[in-house]
Every structure is written in C-alpha cells, then in structure tokens.
N, C-alpha and C positions, 0 to 999 in steps of 0.2 A: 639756725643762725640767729645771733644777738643784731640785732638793728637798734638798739638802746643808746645813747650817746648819753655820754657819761656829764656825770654833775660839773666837770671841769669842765670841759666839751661847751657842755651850756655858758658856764661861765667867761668862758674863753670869747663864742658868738656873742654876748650880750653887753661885754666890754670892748670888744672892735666895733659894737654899730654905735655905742652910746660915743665911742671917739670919733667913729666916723659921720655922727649926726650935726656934727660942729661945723661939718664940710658938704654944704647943699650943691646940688647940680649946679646952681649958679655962678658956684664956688669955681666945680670944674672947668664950666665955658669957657668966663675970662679966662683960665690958665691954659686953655685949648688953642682962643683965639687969639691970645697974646704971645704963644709957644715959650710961655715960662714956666722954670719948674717948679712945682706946689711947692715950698721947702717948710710953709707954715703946719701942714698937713703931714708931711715926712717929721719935722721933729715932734709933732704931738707923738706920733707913732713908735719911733725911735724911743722916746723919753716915756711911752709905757713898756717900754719892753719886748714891743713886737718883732721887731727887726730880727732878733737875735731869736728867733720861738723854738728855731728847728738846730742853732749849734750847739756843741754840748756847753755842759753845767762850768766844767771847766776850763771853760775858755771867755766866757764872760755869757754863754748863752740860757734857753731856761730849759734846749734839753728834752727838747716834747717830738713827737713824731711829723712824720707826713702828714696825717689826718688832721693832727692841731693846726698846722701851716696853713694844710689847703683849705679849713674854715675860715683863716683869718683874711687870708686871699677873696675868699670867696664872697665873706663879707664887707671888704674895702669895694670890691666890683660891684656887689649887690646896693649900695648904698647912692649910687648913681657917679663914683668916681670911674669906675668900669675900669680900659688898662689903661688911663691916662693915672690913676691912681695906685693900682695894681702892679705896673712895670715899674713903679718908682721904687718901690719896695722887692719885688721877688727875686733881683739878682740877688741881691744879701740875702735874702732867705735859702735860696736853694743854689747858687751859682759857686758856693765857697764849695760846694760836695764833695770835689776831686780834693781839696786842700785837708777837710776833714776827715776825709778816708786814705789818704797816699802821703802827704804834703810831713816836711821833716818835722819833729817839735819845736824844734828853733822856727820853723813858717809857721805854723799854727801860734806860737806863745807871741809871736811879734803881730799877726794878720787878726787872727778871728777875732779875740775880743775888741778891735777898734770900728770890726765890722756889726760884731753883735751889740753895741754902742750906738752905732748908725754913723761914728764919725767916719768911718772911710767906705767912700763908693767904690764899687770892683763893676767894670766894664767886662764884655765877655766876647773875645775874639776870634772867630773860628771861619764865619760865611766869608766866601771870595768872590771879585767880580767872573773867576772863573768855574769857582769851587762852590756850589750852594749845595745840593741834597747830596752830592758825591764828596765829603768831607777828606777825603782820600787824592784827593785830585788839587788841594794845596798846595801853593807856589812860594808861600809865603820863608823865608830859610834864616836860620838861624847857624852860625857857624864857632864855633868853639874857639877861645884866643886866652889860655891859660886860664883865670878865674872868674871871665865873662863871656857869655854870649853877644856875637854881631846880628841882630835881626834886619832883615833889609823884605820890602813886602807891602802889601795891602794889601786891606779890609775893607768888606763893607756888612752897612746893618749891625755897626756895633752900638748898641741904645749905653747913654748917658755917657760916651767918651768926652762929653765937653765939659762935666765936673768929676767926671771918677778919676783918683790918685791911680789908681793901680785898672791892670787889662790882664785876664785870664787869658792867655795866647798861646794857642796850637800854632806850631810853626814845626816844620821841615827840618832835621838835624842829619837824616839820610837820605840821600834823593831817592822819588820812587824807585827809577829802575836799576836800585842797588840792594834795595830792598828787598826780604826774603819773602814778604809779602805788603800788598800795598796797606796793608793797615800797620806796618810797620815803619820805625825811622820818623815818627811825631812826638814831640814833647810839649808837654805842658808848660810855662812860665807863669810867673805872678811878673810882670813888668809895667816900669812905671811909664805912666802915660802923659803926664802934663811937660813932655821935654823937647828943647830944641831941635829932637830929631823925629820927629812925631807930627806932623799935620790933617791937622782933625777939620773937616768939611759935614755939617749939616745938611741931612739929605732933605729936601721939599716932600711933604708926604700928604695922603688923604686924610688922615687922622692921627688920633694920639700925639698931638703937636705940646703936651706940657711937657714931656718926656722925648730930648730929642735920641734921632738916631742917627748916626754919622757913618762918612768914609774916613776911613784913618790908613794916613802912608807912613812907612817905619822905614827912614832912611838910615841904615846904622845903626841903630839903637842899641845904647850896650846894656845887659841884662847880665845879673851876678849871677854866678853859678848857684849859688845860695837861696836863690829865690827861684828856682829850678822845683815846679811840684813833681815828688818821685823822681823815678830813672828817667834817664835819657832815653828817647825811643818808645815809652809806652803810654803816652800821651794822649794816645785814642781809645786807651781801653779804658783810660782812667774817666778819659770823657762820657763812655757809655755807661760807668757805674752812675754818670749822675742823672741820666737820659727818662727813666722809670718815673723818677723825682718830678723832675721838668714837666714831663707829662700830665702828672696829674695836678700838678697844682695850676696848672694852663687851663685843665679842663673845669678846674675849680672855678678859676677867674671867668673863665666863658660861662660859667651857669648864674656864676654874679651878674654880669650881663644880661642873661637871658632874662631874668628875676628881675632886676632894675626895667626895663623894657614892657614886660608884662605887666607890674605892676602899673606903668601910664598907663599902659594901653588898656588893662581891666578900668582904675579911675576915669578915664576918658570915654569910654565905652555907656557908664553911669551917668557922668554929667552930660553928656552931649543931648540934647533933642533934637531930633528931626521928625517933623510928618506927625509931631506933639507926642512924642514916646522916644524913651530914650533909645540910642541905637544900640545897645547891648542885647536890645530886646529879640531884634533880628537875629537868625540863626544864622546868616551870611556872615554875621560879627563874630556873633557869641559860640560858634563849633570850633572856628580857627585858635582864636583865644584858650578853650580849652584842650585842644592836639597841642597847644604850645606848653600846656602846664604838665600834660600827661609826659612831654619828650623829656620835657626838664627837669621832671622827677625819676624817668629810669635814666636818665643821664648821670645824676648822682648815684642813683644807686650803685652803679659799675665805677664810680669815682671813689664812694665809700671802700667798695669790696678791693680795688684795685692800693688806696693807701691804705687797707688792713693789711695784706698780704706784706706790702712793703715792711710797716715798719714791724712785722712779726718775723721778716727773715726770709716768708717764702716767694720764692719764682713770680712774676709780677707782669713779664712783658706784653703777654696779650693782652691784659686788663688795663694794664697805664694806657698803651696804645687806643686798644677800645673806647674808654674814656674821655681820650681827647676825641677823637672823630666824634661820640657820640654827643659830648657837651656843647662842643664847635655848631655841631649840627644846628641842634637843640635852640641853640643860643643867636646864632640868624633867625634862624625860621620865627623865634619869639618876637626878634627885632623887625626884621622884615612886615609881619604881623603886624606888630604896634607900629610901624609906617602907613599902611594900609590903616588902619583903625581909625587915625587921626586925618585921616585923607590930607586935602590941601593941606590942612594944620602941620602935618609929618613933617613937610621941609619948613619948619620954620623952624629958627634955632632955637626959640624962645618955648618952646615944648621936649627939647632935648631930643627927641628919640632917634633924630638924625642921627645924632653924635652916637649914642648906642649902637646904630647902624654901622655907622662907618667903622667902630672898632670892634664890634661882633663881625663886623665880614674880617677882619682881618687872622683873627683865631682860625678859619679856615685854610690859610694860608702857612703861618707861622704860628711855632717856631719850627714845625713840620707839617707837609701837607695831606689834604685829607688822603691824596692819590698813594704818596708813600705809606699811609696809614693802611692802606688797603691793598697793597706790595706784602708789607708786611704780616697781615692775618692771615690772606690767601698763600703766600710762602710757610710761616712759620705755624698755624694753628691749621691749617688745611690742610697743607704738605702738597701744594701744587708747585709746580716747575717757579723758578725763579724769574722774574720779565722782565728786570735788569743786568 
C-alpha cells in the first residue's frame, strides 16, 4: 500500500493552514461567546477556492476527491477553529452530494456553482423531534398540488438555518403505511428557507455557538416541483449515497480537534513547572499524551484508507463508519487529556481547551452515534443478528 500523499496533497494542507493562521483561537472564542458567525474566516475560505474543493470542475468547483476535502476539514479543525470553524464550511463541501449525483442539470447549472462560490448556504433537513437515528420514522409531508410541493412539518438540529437561502429536505410524499417498504415514499427537495412559511428557532447548546443550529417549522411551504432532487420517493437512497462522504470528513474534523487539543496540552506540559521540573517530565502526564497521539494517528490511518476507497469507486461502508468512531474516539480522549494536563488551568477559557472539549464530545454524538456505529460493524462486517 502507497501511504505517500501526493505534491498536491501537500499543497492543498499548507494553503488551508497558512489561511487558517489568519484565524487564532482567539479569533474562535469571541465567535463562540458572542454566537456569531465567523463570516470573515468563511469568505477568506470561499475566496480561495475551498468551498467548492469536492464539486465538479463544471459546475464552478476544483473537482478533487474525498481525501482533498477531508484534509482541508481537517486542517480548518486542527488549526484551533475545531467545528465552530469546520461546520461553517462542510455543508457545502459535502451536503450538495445527492444534488451532484441524482439532482436535474437544470438543479445543478442554477445551485452548485453559487455554492461552490460560497455565495449560497444550503441548510440540511432531515433530524425530527420524533425521527433522529430512525430517519424512516419522518412525519415531516410534503403533498403534491400541480407544479408545487405543500410541506407542512418540523425539524430540528438543522445548523445554519438562520443564513442558509436554501434546506436539503427529506420529507414524506408516501405515508409510511402505504409504503412498500419503509425506506420508501421520501423525497428530496432543495427548498427555500428564509420564507413566511418557515419559522426558524435557535437551539441553546454546550458548544459550537458560532455556528447556530435551529428548530425550523414548515407551515405550508410551497416547494417547485423543479427543485425536487431526482424522483419522487427515492429520497433516502439518495441520502445514503452521500452518508460514506459525511462520514469521513466528520472523522477528519474530529482528528483536527484531537490535534488542536494535543498540541496545548504537549506545549503546556513543557512550560509548566511544578516541584521545579516541568510536568511533562512525569510519566502520569507524559504516557496519556502519548496514547493520545498513537489513537490519533491509527485514526487517520482508517480515514486515509476509508476516502481512498471512496473516491476510487470501491465499497467503503465499514471504513467511513470505522473512521468516525475511531477519530471521534481519538479526538475526546486527546481533549479530555489536554483537560486533565492543564489541571485548574483546563476550565479557564483563556487556554482554550475547554472549548476543544466541548466540541470533541460532541463528534461522539453527531452526526451519528458511536452506539449506531457499532449497530452497524457488528450487523454489517460481522454478520451478527440485527439489534434494532
């Protein structure tokens, strides 16, 4: 196997940190503690070109794989923006996928290039206060009325509904129990979000406050049939082509984290003295710190192997899946760790690693959990009974 990362590769890495060096921790806080969104940091990013890394050439994008993407991910999180930095950007990197694999010419010639631009945010609607990991179980219905769809429904945990023009929406076109099966009878839509039928609520959260995430209620909402991605009804399958994607650039973003996080906590480990020797010197410091750099290097590794496969065509799902549990992992325990390092210092905000904290715990959670991650290997790569 080639473990070699190519000259572009490099290049690609050392042009995301040099942009992202513009944007210190500092940078992040206030945007944390103020829950405003970085937008000076988005258009540096947008205006290199990054946004667009992963759509094609023809559509305004530069056309690069998985592997490019989840570097540049990885380097916005590793640079201590983590996903207050990282969620600003990855819906337009990877959230268009259904629109670039299924979506009509006519969606794609009017959508992608304004996304791969950075001018238009795309919101991504799918979670319910009913329906979270059982995406099947969707209440949300959309009803047909000549050349428009009526959506009636709520969402929650859609990030960036309070500036995105447009919401990726899975909604209900067959009720379930008409369905031939329940993963039938969902549709996709690109529907516009900033309209009088649309009330958007910002959810109170532990972290990642630059980047909000909201409940959004869809009284009516009329949606063209034109902006309908693919057929009617296959809306979840189209969802899962983009799920492999999602996966690993998530688990890219968790190793940025983990990496940002280590990095204090090695620094701090050096300068600190205590008992007139610095405390790195102690093996109660200095073992933990390195089990955190051992996880977070086979953590990429399986990130690597998992977006080679992708963007070469082959089978991918236990690896993407792997990948996130394993980065996720990775990427607490490093944080965690660098809590622990800094002792008292840990909670202060003024060392950051809180905030690390709080958004490495949340990779464990979202945007799948580790528990369904482990549904899934012991089901699909073990061939044990299903336990849902």
């Amino acid at each position: 196997m080639d473990f070699e990362i190519s000259d572009e590769q490099s290049l690609i890495r050392d042009a995301v940190r040099k942009t992202c060096g513009g944007f210190p921790d500092e940078y992040w806080a206030a945007k944390d503690e103020a829950h405003e969104f970085p937008w000076e940091f988005y258009n540096a990013m947008a205006q290199a070109g990054w946004i667009g890394v992963a759509i094609p050439e023809a559509y305004g994008g530069s056309g690069r794989g998985i592997t490019e993407a989840s570097i540049v991910l990885e380097e916005v999180a590793a640079s201590g923006a983590a996903m207050n930095g990282a969620t600003a950007l990855h819906l337009s990197v990877f959230g268009m996928h259904p629109v670039v694999n299924h979506g009509s010419e006519d969606l794609k010639q009017r959508f992608l290039p304004r996304v791969a631009s950075g001018e238009l945010h795309v919101a991504f609607g799918v979670t319910e206060p009913n329906a979270g990991t059982d995406t099947t179980a969707i209440e949300t219905t959309a009803r047909r009325e000549g050349d428009h769809y009526v959506v009636r429904g709520r969402k929650v945990w859609t990030t960036k509904a309070l500036i995105a023009e447009r919401v990726l929406l899975l909604v209900r076109t067959t009720p379930r129990d008409q369905a031939a099966r329940r993963t039938d009878g969902m549709t996709l839509l690109l529907a516009e979000l900033q309209r009088p039928e649309v009330t958007i609520s910002p959810i109170d959260k532990v972290g990642r406050n630059a980047v909000a995430t909201c409940e959004v209620v869809y009284d009516d909402l009329p949606v063209a049939v034109v902006d309908r991605v693919g057929e009617e009804g296959r809306g979840f399958k189209y969802l899962l082509d983009g799920l492999n994607a999602e996966r690993i650039l998530i688990a890219a973003e968790a190793l940025g984290i983990g990496r940002a996080a280590l990095r204090r906590a090695v620094n701090y480990a050096n300068e600190r003295v205590v008992f007139n020797r610095p405390i790195g010197r102690n093996q109660g410091v200095a073992f933990p710190l390195g089990e955190a750099k051992m996880r977070l290097d086979a953590a990429e590794l399986m990130i690597r192997k998992a977006s080679w496969k992708l963007d070469n065509g082959e089978p991918c799902g236990a690896e993407a899946n792997m990948a996130k549990w394993l980065a996720a992992d990775a990427a607490f325990q490093a944080a965690d760790q660098a809590m622990q390092t800094h002792g008292g210092f840990g909670y202060a905000k003024e060392y950051h690693v809180e905030r690390y904290w709080r958004e490495a715990r949340l990779m464990r959670i979202a945007p799948i959990s580790q528990e369904m991650i482990l549904n899934y290997v012991t089901e699909h790569v073990l061939g044990l009974p299903r336990s849902y």
